[in-house]
VEXLUM-836645 format. One record per residue (C-alpha): z, y, x; residue number from 1. Coordinates in pm, whole numbers. Layout:
! VEXLUM-836645
up, north, east, seq
Z, Y, X, NUM
...
END
This chain:
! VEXLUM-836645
up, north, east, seq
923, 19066, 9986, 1
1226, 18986, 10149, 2
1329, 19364, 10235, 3
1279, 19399, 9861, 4
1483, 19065, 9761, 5
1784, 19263, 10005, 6
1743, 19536, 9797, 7
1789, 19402, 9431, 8
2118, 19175, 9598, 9
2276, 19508, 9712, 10
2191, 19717, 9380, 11
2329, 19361, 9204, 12
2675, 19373, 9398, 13
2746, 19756, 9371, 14
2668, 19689, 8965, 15
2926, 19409, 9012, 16
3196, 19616, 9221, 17
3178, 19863, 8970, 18
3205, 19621, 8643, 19
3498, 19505, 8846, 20
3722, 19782, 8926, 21
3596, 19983, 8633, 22
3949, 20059, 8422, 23
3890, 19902, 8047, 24
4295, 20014, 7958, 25
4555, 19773, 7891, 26
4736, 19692, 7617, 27
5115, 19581, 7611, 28
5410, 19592, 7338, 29
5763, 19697, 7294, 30
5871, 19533, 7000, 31
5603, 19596, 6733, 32
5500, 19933, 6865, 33
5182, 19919, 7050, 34
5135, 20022, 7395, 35
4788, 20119, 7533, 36
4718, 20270, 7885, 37
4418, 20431, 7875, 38
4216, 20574, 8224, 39
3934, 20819, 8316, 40
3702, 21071, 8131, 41
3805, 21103, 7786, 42
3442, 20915, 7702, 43
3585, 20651, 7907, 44
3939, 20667, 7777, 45
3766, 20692, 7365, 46
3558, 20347, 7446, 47
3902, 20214, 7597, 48
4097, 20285, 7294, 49
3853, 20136, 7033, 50
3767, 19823, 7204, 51
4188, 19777, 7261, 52
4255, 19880, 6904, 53
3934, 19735, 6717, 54
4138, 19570, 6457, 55
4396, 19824, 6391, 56
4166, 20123, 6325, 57
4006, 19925, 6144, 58
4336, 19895, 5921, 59
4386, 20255, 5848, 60
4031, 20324, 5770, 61
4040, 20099, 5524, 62
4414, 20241, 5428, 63
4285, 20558, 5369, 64
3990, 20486, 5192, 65
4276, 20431, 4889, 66
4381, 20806, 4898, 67
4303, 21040, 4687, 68
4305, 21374, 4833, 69
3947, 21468, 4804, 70
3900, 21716, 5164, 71
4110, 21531, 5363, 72
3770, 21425, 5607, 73
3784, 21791, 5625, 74
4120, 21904, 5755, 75
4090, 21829, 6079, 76
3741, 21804, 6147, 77
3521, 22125, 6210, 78
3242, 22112, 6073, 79
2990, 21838, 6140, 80
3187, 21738, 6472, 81
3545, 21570, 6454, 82
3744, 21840, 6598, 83
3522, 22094, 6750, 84
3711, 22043, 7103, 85
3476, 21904, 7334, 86
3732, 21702, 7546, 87
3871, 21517, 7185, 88
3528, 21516, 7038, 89
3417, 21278, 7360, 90
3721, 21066, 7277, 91
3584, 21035, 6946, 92
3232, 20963, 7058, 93
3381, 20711, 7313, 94
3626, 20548, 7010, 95
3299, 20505, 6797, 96
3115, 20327, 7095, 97
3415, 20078, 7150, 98
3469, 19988, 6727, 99
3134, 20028, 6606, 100
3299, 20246, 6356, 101
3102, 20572, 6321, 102
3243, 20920, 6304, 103
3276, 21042, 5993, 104
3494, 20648, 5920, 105
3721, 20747, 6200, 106
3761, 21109, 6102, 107
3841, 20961, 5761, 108
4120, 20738, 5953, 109
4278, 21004, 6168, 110
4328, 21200, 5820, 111
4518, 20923, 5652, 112
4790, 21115, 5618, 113
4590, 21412, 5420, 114
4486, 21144, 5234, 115
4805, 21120, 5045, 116
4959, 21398, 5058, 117
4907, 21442, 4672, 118
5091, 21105, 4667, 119
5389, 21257, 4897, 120
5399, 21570, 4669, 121
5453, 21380, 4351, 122
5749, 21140, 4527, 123
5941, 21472, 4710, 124
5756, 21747, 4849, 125
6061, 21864, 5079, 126
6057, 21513, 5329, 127
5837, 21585, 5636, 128
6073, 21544, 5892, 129
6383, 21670, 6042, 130
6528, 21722, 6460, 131
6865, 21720, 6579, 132
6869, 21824, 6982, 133
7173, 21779, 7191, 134
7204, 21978, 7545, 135
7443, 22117, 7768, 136
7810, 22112, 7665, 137
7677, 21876, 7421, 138
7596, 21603, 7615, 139
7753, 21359, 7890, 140
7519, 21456, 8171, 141
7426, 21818, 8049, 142
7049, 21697, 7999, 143
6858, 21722, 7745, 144
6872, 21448, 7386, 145
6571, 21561, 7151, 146
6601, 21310, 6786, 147
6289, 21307, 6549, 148
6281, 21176, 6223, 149
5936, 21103, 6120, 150
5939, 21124, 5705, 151
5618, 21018, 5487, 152
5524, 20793, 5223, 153
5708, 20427, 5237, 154
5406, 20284, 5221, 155
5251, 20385, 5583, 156
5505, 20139, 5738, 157
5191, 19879, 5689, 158
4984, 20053, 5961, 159
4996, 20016, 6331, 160
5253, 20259, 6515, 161
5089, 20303, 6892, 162
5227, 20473, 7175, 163
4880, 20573, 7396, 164
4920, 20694, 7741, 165
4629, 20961, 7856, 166
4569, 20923, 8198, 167
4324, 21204, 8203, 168
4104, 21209, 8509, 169
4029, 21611, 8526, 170
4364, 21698, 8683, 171
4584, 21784, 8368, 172
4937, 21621, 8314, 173
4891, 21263, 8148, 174
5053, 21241, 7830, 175
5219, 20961, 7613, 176
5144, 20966, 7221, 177
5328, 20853, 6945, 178
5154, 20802, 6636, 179
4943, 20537, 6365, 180
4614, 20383, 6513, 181
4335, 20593, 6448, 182
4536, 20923, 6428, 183
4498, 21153, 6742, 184
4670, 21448, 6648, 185
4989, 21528, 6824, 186
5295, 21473, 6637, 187
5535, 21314, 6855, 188
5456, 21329, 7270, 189
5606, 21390, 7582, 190
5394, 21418, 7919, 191
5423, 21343, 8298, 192
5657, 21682, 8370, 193
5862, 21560, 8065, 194
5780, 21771, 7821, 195
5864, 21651, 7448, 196
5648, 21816, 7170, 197
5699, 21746, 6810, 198
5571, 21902, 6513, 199
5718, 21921, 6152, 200
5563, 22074, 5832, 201
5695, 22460, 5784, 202
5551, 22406, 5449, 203
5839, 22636, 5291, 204
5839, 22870, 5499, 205
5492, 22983, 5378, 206
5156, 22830, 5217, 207
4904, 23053, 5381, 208
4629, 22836, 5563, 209
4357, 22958, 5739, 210
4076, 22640, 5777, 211
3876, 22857, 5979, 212
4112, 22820, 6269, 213
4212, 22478, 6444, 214
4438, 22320, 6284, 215
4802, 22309, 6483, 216
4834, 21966, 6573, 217
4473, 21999, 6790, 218
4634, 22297, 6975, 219
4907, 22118, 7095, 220
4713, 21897, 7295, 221
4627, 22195, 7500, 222
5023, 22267, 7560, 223
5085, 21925, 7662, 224
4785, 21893, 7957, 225
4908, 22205, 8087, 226
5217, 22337, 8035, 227
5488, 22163, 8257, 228
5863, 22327, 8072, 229
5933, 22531, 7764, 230
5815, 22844, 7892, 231
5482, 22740, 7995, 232
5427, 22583, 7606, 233
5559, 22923, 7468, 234
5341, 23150, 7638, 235
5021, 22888, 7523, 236
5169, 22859, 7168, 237
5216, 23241, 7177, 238
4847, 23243, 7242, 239
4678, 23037, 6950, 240
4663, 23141, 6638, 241
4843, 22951, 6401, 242
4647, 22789, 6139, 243
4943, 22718, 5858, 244
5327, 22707, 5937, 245
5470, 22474, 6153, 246
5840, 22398, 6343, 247
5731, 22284, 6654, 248
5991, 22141, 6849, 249
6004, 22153, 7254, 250
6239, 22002, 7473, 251
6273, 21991, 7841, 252
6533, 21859, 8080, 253
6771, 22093, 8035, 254
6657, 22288, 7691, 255
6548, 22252, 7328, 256
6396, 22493, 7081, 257
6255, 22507, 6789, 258
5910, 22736, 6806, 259
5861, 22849, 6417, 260
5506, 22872, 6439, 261
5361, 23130, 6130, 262
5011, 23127, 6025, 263
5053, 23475, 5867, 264
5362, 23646, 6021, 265
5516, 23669, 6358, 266
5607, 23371, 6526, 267
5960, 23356, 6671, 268
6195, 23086, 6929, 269
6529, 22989, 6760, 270
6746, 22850, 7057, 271
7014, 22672, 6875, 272
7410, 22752, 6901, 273
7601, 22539, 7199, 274
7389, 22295, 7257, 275
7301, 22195, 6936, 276
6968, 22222, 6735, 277
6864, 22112, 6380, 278
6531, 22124, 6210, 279
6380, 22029, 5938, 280
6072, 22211, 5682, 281
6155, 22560, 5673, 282
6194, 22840, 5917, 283
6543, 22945, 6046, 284
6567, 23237, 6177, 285
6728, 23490, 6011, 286
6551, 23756, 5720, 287
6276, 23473, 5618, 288
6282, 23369, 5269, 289
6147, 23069, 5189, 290
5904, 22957, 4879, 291
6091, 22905, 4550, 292
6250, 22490, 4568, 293
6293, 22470, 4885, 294
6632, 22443, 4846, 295
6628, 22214, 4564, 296
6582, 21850, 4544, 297
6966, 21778, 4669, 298
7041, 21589, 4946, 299
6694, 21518, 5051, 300
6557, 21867, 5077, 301
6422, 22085, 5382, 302
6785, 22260, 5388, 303
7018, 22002, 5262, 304
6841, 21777, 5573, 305
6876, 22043, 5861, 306
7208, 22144, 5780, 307
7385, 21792, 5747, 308
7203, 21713, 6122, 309
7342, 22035, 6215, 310
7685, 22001, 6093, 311
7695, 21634, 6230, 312
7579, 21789, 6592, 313
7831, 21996, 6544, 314
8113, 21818, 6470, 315
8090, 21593, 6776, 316
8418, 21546, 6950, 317
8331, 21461, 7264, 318
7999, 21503, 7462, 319
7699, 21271, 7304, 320
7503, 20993, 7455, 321
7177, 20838, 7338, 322
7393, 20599, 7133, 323
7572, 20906, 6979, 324
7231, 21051, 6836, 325
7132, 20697, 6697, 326
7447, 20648, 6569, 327
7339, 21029, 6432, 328
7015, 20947, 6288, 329
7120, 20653, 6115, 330
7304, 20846, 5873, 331
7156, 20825, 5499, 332
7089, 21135, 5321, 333
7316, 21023, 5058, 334
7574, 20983, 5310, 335
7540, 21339, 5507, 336
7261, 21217, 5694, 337
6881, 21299, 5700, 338
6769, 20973, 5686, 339
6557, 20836, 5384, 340
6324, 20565, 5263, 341
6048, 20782, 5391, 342
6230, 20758, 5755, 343
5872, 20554, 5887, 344
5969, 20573, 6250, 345
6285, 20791, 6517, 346
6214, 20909, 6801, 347
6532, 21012, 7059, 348
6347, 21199, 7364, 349
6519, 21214, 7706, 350
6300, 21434, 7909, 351
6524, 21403, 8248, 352
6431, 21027, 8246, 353
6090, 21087, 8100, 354
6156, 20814, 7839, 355
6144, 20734, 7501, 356
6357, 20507, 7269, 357
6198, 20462, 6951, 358
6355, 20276, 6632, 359
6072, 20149, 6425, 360
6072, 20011, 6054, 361
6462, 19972, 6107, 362
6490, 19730, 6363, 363
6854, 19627, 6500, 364
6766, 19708, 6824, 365
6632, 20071, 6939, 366
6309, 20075, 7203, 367
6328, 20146, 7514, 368
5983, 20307, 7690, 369
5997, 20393, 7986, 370
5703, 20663, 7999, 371
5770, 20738, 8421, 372
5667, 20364, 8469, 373
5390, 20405, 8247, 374
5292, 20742, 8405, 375
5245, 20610, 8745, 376
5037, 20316, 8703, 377
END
């Protein structure tokens, strides 16, 4: 009885250990953008996220629900499963687990953005971001400055902007992403090697979409976990299929591109001119004609956007710091600029620290997050 008594105390205090050390994530803030650190299998890291961010998914489910587009559950899900990818579908599984939500709510939340894109096409259909890069020549140091505006409907400044750090525990780069609670596409991310990813509609560059392949913003996630510079993420972007158009923008300590990513055509890298690269909607490279209005809607159009970020790039006199490209991004469109009321959130990247400083909702004061200190823990 007492060999048996031993037994159950050692089973109870290795149960115990383990509920101890076990990582649930933590959650922190930098201003009102917030920060969770999330650890272990992507199960692990899914139940992490929910339990952290109960509330706030909880917000843009019920933010959605108020769209109107009717397939937006469907864009990014596949099928009966929320992405088809086994690694994101156990995040999803494990984000379920921690909310109590169940999986079709939180594939309706992750599509918020779907959700209203009828909305967006009635208020301008050209705003959907725009990049200016700075490198080289350009800048004080030579390094690499990557700025993302991040354009959509005024009214998603009422959910949750979270930065979530991966900390992945099958051996792939962690990675840092920027984006609403409950949406776990990538958009705006950098990882561990300092790698920045964004991605931008290429809407006039082409309609063609093909739902029977992945949809872009799931593909990146594979670029990020294993690609550690610009050339890695081209040869892996070179190898997906595209599933509608896209300007994906990569930047790396010492480069920037833009990687015009066509569901229908060949895909091709524009490199910039001396250190300076603009984006915005529509593909640049030269030959590609773009869908009737693209260049309409004045000031605040795909071309009107990526040429003024261009020309103001390009007109610098002497060689840009981070303050330069705020300074930059600040500019309305009405002013030369490619800044609007649909601005939601900027991004300036700086790879060579592995940081990002992030102006949110139009605060005074940009945000400094330093991803290397977040990487390491």
């Amino acid at each position: 009885m007492k060999t048996i008594r031993n037994v159950f105390a050692v089973v109870f205090l290795v149960i115990l250990i383990q509920g101890c050390v076990s990582n649930t994530g933590n959650q922190t803030a930098c201003g009102d953008i917030k920060i969770v650190s999330l650890h272990g299998s992507w199960l692990e890291m899914g139940r992490q996220y929910g339990k952290l961010l109960k509330n706030e998914l909880r917000r843009t489910y019920e933010f959605s629900k108020a769209g109107t587009f009717a397939d937006a559950d469907k864009f990014f899900a596949s099928g009966d499963k929320p992405t088809g990818i086994r690694f994101l579908d156990e995040f999803f599984l494990g984000v379920s687990q921690g909310t109590g939500m169940t999986i079709p709510e939180l594939i309706r939340a992750n599509a918020v953005e779907v959700a209203y894109a009828d909305q967006l096409s009635k208020l301008l259909a050209a705003s959907k971001c725009s990049t200016l890069a700075l490198w080289g020549q350009r800048t004080t140091n030579g390094n690499t400055l990557y700025g993302r505006n991040y354009d959509w409907l005024p009214s998603f400044r009422k959910l949750d902007l979270v930065l979530t750090v991966f900390h992945p525990d099958d051996g792939c780069n962690s990675v840092a992403m920027l984006n609403f609670a409950g949406c776990f596409y990538l958009t705006s991310a950098m990882n561990s090697s300092g790698l920045f990813v964004e991605l931008n509609s290429g809407m006039f560059s082409g309609n063609a979409y093909y739902a029977n392949r992945y949809p872009n913003a799931w593909m990146l996630w594979f670029v990020l976990l294993n690609s550690n510079d610009i050339p890695d993420a081209c040869r892996m972007l070179e190898t997906f299929k595209a599933a509608g158009n896209y300007v994906i923008g990569l930047a790396d300590s010492q480069n920037a591109i833009a990687y015009e990513w066509s569901a229908d055509k060949n895909s091709a890298i524009v490199k910039g001119n001396n250190g300076v690269l603009a984006t915005a909607n529509h593909f640049c490279r030269k030959g590609w004609t773009n869908l009737p209005g693209a260049s309409q809607g004045g000031c605040i159009s795909s071309i009107s956007r990526q040429q003024a970020l261009q020309r103001l790039g390009g007109a610098l006199k002497a060689p840009a710091t981070v303050k330069t490209l705020e300074n930059i991004l600040a500019v309305p469109t009405g002013q030369g600029g490619a800044k609007w009321k649909g601005t939601l959130f900027q991004v300036i990247a700086v790879p060579s620290e592995i940081e990002l400083i992030v102006n949110h909702s139009d605060q005074p004061v940009w945000q400094i997050i330093p991803l290397k200190q977040y990487f390491s823990e």
